[in-house]
C-alpha positions in Angstrom: 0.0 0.0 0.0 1.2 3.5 -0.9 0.0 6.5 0.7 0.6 9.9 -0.5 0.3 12.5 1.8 -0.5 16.2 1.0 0.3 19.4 2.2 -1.3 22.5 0.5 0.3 26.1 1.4 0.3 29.9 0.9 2.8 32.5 3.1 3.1 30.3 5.6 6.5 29.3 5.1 7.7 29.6 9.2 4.9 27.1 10.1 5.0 24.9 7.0 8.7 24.2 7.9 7.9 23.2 11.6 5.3 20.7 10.0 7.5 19.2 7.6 10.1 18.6 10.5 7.6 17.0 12.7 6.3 15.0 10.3 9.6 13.6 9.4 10.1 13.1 12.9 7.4 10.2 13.1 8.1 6.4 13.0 7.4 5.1 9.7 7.1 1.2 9.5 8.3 -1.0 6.6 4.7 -1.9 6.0 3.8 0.9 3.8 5.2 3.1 1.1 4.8 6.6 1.5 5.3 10.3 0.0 4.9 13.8 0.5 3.6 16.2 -1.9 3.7 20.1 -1.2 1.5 22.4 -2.9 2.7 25.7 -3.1 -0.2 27.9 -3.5 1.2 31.4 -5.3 3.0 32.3 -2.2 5.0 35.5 -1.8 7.3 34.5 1.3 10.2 31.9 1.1 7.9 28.6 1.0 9.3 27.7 -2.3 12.8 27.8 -0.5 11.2 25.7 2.5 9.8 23.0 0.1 13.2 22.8 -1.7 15.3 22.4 1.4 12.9 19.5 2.3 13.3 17.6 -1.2 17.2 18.4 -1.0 17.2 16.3 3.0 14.8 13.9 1.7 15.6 12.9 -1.7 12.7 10.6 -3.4 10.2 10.8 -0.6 9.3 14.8 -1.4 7.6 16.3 -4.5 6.7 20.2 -5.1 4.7 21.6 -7.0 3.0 25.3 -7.6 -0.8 26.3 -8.3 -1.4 29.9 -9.4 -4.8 30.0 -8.9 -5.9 31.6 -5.3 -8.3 29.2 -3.2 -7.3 26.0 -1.3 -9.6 23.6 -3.3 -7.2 24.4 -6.3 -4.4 23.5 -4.3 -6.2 19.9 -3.1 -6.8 19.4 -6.3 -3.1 19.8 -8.0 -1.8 17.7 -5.0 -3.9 15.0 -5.9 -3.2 14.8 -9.2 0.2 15.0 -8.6 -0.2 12.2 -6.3 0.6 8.4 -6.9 -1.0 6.6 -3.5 -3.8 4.3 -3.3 -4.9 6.5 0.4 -4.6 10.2 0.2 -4.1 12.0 2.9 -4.5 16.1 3.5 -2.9 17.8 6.5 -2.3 21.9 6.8 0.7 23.7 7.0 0.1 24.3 10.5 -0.3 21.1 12.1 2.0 19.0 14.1 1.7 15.3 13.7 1.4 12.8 16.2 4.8 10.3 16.3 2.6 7.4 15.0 0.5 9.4 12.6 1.1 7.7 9.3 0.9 4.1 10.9 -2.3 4.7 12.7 -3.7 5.9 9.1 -2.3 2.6 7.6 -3.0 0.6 10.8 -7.0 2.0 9.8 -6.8 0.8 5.9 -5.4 -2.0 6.2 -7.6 -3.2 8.6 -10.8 -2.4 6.7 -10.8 -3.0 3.4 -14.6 -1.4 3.0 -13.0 2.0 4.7 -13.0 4.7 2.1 -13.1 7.7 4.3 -11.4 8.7 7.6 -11.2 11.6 9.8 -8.7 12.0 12.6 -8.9 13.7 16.0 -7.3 17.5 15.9 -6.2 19.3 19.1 -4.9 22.5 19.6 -1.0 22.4 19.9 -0.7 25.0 22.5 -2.4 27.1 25.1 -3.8 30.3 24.0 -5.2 29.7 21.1 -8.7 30.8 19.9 -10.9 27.7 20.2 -11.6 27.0 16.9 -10.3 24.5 13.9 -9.9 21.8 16.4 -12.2 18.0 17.2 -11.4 17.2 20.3 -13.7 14.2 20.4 -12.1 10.7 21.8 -14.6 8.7 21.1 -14.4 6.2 17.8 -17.6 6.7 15.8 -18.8 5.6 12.4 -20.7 8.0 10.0 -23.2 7.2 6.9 -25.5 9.2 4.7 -28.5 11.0 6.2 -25.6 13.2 7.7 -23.7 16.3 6.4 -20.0 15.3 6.4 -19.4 18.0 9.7 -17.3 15.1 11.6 -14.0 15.9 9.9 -11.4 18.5 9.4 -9.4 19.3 6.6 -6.0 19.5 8.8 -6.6 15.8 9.5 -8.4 13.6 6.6 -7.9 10.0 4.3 -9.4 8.7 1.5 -9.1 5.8 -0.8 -8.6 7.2 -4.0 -11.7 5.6 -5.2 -13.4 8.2 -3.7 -12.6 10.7 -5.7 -12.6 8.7 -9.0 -16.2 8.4 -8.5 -17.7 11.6 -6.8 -15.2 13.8 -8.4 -12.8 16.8 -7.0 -13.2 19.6 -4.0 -15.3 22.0 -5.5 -13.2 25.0 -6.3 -15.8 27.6 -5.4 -15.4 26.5 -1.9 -12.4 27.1 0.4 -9.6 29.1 2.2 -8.8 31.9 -0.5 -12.3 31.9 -1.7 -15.4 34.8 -1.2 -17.2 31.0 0.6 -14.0 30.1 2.8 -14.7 27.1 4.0 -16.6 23.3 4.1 -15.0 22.4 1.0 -13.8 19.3 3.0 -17.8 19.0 4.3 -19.1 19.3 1.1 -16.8 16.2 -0.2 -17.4 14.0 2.8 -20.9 14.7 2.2 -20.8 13.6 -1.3 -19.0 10.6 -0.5 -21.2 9.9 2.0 -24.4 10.1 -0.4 -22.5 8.2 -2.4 -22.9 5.2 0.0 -19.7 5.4 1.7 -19.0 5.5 5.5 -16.7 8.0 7.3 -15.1 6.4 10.3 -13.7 8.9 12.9 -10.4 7.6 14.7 -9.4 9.8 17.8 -5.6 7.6 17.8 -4.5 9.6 14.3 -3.9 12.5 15.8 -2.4 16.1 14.8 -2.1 18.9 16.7 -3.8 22.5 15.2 -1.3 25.7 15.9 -3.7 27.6 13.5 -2.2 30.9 15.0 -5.1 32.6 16.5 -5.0 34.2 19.7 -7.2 36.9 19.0 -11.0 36.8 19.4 -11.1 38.8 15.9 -9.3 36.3 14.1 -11.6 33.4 15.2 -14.4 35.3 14.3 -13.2 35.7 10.7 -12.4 32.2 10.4 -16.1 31.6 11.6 -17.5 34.2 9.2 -15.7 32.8 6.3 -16.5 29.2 7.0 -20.3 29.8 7.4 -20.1 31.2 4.0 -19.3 28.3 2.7 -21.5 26.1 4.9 -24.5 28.2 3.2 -22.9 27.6 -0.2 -22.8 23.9 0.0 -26.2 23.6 1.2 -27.7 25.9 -1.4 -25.3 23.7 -4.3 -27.3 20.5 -3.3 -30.9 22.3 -2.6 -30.6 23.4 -6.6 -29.9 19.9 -7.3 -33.0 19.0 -5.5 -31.6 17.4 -2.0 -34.4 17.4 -0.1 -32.4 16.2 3.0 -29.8 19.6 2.4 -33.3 21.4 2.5 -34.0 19.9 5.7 -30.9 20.6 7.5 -31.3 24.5 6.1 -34.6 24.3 6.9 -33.8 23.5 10.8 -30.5 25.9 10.7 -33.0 29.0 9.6 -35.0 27.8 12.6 -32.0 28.1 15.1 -30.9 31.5 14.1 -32.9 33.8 16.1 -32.2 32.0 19.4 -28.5 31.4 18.5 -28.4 35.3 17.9 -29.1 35.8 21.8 -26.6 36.2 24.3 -26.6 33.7 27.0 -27.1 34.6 30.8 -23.7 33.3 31.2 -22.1 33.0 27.9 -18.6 34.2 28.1 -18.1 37.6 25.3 -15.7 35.5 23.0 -18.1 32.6 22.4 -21.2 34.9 21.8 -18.6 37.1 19.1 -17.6 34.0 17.4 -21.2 32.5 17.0 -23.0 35.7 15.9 -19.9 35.5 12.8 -21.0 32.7 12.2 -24.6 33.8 11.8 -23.4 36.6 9.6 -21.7 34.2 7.8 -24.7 32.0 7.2 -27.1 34.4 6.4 -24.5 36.3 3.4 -23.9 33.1 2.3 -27.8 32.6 2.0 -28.2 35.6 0.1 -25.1 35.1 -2.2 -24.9 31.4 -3.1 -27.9 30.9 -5.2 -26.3 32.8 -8.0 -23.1 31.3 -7.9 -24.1 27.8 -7.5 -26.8 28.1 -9.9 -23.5 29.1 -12.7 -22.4 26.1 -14.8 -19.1 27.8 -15.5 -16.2 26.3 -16.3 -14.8 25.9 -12.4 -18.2 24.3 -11.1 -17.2 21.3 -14.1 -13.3 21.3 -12.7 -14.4 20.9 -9.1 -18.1 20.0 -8.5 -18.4 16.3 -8.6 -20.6 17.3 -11.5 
């Protein structure tokens, strides 16, 4: 079995180069192949540098490669053509693996033959940080269509490359760099997962998240942006006539008007971060029709279509 791992990055060259380390750092056993593919996603810092110094120290086992266009779904998706594994695995440039990372991902294929889609457990690396980008959930659960794909993070996700072959690529629309900036890796699992597959989530492969925010404002843009593109994907499968996607919109819309209240002892920073999120939603509402309605040339690149 060969697993390719993938790495997607823009101007983060300081924290890429503390997650290649780390992830070199692991115990690799003889069981599996493996390689690493970095995509460099139009950055201005010295992350070309970073990825070169890595291929130079380890020759064979590290591949670069560079996508102009802006938006993290691009990136996934030059990675994985670039990539030669039967599993394929996405991290960020800000994670720090566990030492038995790559094992406990092979331990979990090769155990399951019938296991197409796996999510890992993703802690924050450090005290201080704003709680977000981070599923601190120990317990080992098993996912299946009706269900919208929530129970995974795109610092920490595996497929079998089946999965792709048949519902098609991240949808480019969606994503980090993006006006939606986020649940691109939602709106795949949920694909796959209507698809017929199962997701199983695995608390022992583990990463830890230094995603860098300390700062309540930061969180709440992360939240904002994300919400987006939780609207987005909904609205992508209501036009295609999902009548569960309606139903979960349906019971979101109900939810707002509570959710928008202040508990009588909510701390400030939770309360700021979920009324981005509402924001988030209700743009996202208002914009996504339009855009998901286009059948442009992206939306045939990265839509599943």
């Amino acid at each position: 079995m060969k697993i390719s791992v993938l790495i997607c990055t823009r101007n983060r060259a300081k924290s890429l180069e503390a997650t290649l380390e780390r992830f070199f750092e692991q115990h690799f056993a003889e069981t599996y192949e493996y390689e690493l593919i970095v995509v460099d996603n139009n950055s201005t810092d010295h992350t070309r540098q970073v990825a070169a110094d890595c291929v130079s120290c380890h020759p064979g086992f590290v591949h670069y490669a560079r996508e102009m266009r802006k938006g993290l779904s691009y990136a996934r998706n030059t990675a994985l053509a670039a990539a030669r594994g039967e599993i394929i695995v996405y991290t960020d440039d800000d994670v720090l693996v566990s030492p038995d990372w790559l094992d406990e991902i092979h331990r979990e294929f090769a155990a399951d033959p019938d296991l197409a889609l796996l999510g890992g457990r993703v802690l924050l690396a450090r005290e201080g940080l704003q709680k977000v980008s981070f599923l601190p959930s120990a317990e080992r659960q098993w996912f299946a269509f009706p269900g919208d794909g929530g129970f995974a993070m795109g610092a920490n996700m595996a497929f079998r490359r089946e999965v792709f072959d048949r519902v098609g690529l991240f949808d480019v629309r969606l994503g980090a760099g993006r006006f939606f900036a986020g649940a691109d890796e939602v709106e795949m699992f949920y694909r796959a997962l209507k698809a017929g597959y199962r997701m199983l989530y695995a608390p022992n492969v583990l990463v830890y998240h230094d995603h860098d925010r300390t700062r309540v404002e930061q969180a709440c843009r992360l939240e904002y942006g994300y919400a987006k593109g939780c609207s987005a994907y909904l609205i992508k499968h209501i036009l295609r006539g999902d009548t569960y996607a309606m139903r979960v919109l349906y019971w979101l819309l109900l939810t707002l008007p509570r959710r928008w209240q202040r508990g009588s002892d909510e701390l400030d920073d939770t309360f700021r971060r979920r009324r981005a999120q509402i924001r988030g939603i209700v743009i996202g509402l208002v914009t996504a029709p339009l855009v998901m309605w286009m059948k442009n040339g992206e939306q045939r690149l990265g839509a599943g279509d």
